[in-house]
N, C-alpha and C positions, 0 to 999 in steps of 0.2 A: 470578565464576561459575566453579566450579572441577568442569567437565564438557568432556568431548570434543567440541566442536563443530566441523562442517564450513560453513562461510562459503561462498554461492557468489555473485559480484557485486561489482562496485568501484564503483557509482554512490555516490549521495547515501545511498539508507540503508543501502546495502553497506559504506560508510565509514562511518557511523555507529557502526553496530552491531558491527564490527571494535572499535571502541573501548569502545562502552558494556559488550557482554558480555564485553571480557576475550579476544579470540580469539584465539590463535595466527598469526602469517606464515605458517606452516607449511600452516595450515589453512585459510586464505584464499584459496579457488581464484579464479582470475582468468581462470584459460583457458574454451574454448568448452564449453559447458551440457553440450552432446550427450555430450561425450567422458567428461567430468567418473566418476570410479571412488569410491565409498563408503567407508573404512574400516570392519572387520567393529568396531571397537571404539568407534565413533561413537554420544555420546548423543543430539544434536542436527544436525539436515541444515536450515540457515535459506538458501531461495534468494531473492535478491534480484534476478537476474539477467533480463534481456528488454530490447525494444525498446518504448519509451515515447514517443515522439515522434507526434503523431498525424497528422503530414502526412505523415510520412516513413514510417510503418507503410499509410497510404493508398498510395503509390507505389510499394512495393516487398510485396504482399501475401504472395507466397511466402516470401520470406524472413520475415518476420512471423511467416509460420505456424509456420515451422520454428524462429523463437526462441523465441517466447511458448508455443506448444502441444507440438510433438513435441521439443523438445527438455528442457524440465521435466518429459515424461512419460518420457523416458528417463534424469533423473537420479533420478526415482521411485523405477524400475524397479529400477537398478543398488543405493538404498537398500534395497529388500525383498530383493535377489538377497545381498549380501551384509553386514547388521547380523543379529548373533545374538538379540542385547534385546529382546523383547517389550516391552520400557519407553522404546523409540528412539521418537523424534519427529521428523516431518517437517514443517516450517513451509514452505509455498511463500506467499509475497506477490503479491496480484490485485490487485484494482484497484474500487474502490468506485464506479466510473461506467460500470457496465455497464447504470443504470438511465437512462433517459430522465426526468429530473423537473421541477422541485424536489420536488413529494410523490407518493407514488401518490394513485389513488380516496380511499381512507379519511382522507389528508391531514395524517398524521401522521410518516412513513418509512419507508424500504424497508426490511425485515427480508430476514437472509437465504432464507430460504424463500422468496420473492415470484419470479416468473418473472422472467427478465430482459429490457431493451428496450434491447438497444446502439446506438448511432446511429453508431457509426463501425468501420471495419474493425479497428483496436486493441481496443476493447470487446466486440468477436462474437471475435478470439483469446482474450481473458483467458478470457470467458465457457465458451469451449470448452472450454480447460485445465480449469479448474473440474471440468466434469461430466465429463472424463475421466479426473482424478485422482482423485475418488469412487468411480467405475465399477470402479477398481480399490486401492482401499481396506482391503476386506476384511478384518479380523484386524491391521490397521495403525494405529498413531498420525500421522494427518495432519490438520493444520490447515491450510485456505486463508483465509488472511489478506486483507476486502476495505477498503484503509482509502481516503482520500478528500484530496486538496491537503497529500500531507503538508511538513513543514514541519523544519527544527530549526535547531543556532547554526550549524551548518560552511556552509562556502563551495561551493555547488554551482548551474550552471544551472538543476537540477532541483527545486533547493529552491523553493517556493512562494513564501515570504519575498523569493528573491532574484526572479523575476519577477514579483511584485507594485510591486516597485520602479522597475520598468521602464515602468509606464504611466500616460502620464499621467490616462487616464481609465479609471475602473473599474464595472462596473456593481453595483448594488444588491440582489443577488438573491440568498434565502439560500441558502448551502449548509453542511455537513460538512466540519471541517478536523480531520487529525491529526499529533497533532505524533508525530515518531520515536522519543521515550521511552515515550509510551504503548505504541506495536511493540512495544517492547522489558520493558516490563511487562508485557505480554499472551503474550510468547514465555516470559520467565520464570515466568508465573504456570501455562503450559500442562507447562511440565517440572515443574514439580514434580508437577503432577496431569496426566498425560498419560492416562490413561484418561479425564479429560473428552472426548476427540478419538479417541478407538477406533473403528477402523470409518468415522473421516474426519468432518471438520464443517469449513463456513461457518461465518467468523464476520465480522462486521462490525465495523470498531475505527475509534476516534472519542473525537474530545475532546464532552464534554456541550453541547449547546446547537448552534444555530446563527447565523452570523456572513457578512454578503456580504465579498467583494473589496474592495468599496467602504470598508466600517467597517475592513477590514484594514489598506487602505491609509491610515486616518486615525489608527489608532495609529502607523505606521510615521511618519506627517508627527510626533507626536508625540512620538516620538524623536527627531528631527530626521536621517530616515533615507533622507527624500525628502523630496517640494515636498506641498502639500495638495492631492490627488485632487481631477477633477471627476467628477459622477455621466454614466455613458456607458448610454443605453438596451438594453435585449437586442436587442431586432431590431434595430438598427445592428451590435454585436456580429457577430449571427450573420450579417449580410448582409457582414461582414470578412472573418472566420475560415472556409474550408472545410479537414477537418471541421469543423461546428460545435461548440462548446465544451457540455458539457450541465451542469446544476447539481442535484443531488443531496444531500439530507438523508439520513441513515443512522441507523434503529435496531435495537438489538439488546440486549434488557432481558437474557438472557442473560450477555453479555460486560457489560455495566454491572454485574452482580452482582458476578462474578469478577472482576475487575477494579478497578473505583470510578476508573475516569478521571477527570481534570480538566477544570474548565468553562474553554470553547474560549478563550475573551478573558481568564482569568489563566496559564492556559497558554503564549498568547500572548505577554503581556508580561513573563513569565518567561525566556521563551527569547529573547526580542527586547534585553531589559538584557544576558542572555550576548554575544548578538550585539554590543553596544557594548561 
């Protein structure tokens, strides 16, 4: 990809996507969000940057605030203060479980529009960012990105993949998984038409279909990547885990259009052969 982009984030798909889009060292900010300065010659601002841990975003609430919300709206800020390009794009990465599910009402999935029901202190910051990075919008290319367990080959805590391996029991309840290339096809597809996102948009991204924990973990026994999962009930689950963990279907006929993602379980076992 042969465009100016600013990289902000060294996690799981902050590494990723350093590789997949082609990004510069140079241009792969690693330091703190808040500080972080725009170049005026920037085509692309992709931030992957925050606190994702959800016991640890419970514990420490302030500081949460200050990663996940005021400080993405001030690498925003410094994107409108100084890119000349009315064709600049700003990708910020949220978080696709700010719904309490697995379906709404209608029992189909959460589209971006639907209000949100966070259930834990993590999910009320993403959620926040969201509506503040809208509010100021305006005359701007901004994409907030909600995707859901994402996944890909590299080696990271955060990878889905690698904590799905870790348990021996997993429960059966479906949810929305995306894998990291999709990100990155949906980031590539928004530059080229960045007036899709003029004025700011939600969008929800996702591999097609849905798939539990459970079935994830029986491809991985599959591969011979782990031992064979037993089925572990949600209310056990959630009587483990504070916060509780929430399960979430994601649709968005929209980004399905543009896009044409992959269906979740060949997806899956695509990136799972990389893995081996």
């Amino acid at each position: 990809m042969h465009k100016n982009i600013l990289l902000i984030g060294a996690g799981h798909l902050g590494t990723f996507l350093k590789a997949r889009l082609g990004v510069q060292e140079l241009r792969h900010y690693k330091g703190e969000l808040a500080d972080v300065v725009v170049a005026s010659d920037t085509d692309l601002v992709v931030n992957t940057a925050g606190k994702t841990s959800l016991e640890w975003c419970e514990a420490n609430q302030a500081e949460t605030f200050r990663s996940n919300v005021t400080a993405p709206l001030a690498a925003f800020r410094s994107f409108r203060a100084r890119v000349h390009s009315k064709t600049s794009l700003f990708v910020h990465i949220s978080s696709g479980c700010v719904w309490d599910g697995p379906f709404p009402p209608i029992g189909l999935g959460f589209t971006p529009d639907m209000r949100v029901s966070p259930a834990c202190f993590y999910s009320w910051a993403k959620a926040a960012c969201d509506a503040l990075l809208l509010r100021e919008s305006a005359g701007w290319n901004l994409a907030i990105l909600r995707p859901r367990q994402v996944y890909s080959p590299i080696e990271s805590a955060r990878n889905t993949l690698k904590k799905l391996q870790r348990y021996p029991r997993l429960i059966d309840t479906q949810n929305s998984m995306t894998s990291a290339e999709t990100i990155a096809k949906t980031i590539e597809r928004l530059l080229a038409y960045p007036e899709h996102v003029a004025g700011g948009r939600i969008i929800n991204v996702y591999d097609l279909g849905v798939i539990s924990p459970y079935r994830v973990g029986c491809i991985l026994a599959a591969a011979a990547m782990r031992t064979s999962p037993q089925v572990m009930g949600k209310d056990e689950l959630d009587r483990t885990l504070s916060p509780r963990r929430v399960d979430t279907v994601l649709l968005d006929p929209w980004f399905e259009d543009m896009v044409r993602p992959p269906h979740v379980e060949e997806e899956l076992r695509r990136v799972i052969a990389q893995v081996k």
